[in-house]
N, C-alpha and C positions, 0 to 999 in steps of 0.2 A: 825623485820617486815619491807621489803620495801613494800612500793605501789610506784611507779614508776610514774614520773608527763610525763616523754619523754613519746610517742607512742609504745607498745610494739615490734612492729616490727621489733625495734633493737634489740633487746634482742635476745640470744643465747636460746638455747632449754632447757639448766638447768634453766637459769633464769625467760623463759616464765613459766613453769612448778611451781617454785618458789612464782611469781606471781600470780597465780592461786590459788595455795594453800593459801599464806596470805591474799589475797580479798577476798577469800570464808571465812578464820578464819573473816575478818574485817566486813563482811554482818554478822556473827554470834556475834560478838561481836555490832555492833548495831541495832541488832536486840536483846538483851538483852539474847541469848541463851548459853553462856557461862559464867565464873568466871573471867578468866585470861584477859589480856591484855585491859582489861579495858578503862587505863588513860595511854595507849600507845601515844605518840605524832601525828604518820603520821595520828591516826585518828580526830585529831582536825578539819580539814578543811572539811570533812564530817559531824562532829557534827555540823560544825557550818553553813552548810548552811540548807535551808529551807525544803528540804528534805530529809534527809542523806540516806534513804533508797532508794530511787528512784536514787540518785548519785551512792551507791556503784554499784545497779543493771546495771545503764547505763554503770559504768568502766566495772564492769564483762563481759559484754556482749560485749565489746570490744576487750577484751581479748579472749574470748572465738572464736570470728570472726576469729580473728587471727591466733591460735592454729587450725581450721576449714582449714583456708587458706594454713596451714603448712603442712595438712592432720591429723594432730589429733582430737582427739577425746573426749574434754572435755566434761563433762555433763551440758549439755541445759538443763537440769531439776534443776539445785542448781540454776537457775536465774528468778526471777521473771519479766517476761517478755513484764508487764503492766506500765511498768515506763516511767515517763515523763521525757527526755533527760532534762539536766538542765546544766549549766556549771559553775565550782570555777575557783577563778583567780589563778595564782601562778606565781610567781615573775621569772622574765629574769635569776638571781643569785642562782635559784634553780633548772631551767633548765641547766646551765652550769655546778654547781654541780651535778649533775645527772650523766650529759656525762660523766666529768672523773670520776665519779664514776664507771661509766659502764666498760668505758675503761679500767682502775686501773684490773676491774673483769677478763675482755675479754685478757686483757697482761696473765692473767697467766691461765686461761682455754680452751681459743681457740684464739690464735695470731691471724688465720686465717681469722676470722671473724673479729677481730679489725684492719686488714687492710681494712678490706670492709666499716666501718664507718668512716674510718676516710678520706674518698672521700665527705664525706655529707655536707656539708658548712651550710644548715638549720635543723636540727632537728626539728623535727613536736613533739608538744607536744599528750597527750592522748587526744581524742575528748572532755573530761570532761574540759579538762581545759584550759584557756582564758590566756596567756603571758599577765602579764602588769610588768612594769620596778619595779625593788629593788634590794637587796641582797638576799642571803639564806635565807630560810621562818625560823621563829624561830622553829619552831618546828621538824624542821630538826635533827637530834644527829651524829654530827661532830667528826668523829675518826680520 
């Protein structure tokens, strides 16, 4: 499972799509409708704020803008639509993990598109969440 802390906008069309599908699994996993992935890491920084549901909804709903923008056509209905925008921090060190993470992705799926990122000097995180300074958030799983 990623959930991605960058703005999806960088993201390639598998990974958009990618993203989708595990935020919709992570809204059903805290929303208590599944078994599996439970005590999955990326979901700790949702559990732990004040309202984890109203945060996945507000990510989804980002994502789904997105995909919109792309011309696709995710469903507006898997998103509860009454959520109060709220924001988690996420540390400097796990945005830049991210990037080459993305990029690592984009070297071997579309070059092409990892030449278009790598002109960007600031990556914009996801509107959820707030850069403050550290390393890799722990709950990261470093391959």
């Amino acid at each position: 499972m990623r959930i991605w802390s960058i703005h999806p906008k960088y993201l390639d069309t598998k990974g958009l799509v990618a993203l989708w599908r595990e935020s919709l699994l992570a809204k059903h996993v805290l929303e208590n409708k599944t078994k599996g992935y439970k005590n999955h890491p990326q979901l700790n920084r949702f559990k732990e704020c004040d309202q984890p549901l109203h945060a996945i909804n507000y990510y989804l709903s980002v994502v789904q803008q997105e995909a919109a923008r792309r011309g696709y056509q995710f469903d507006k209905t898997k998103i509860e639509w009454n959520f109060n925008p709220c924001r988690i921090n996420v540390t400097k060190g796990q945005i830049d993990y991210e990037i080459q993470h993305l990029k690592n992705k984009l070297q071997q799926r579309y070059p092409d598109q990892l030449e278009q990122i790598t002109t960007v000097k600031n990556f914009q995180p996801h509107p959820l969440f707030k850069i403050v300074e550290g390393g890799i958030e722990d709950w990261e799983i470093i391959k």
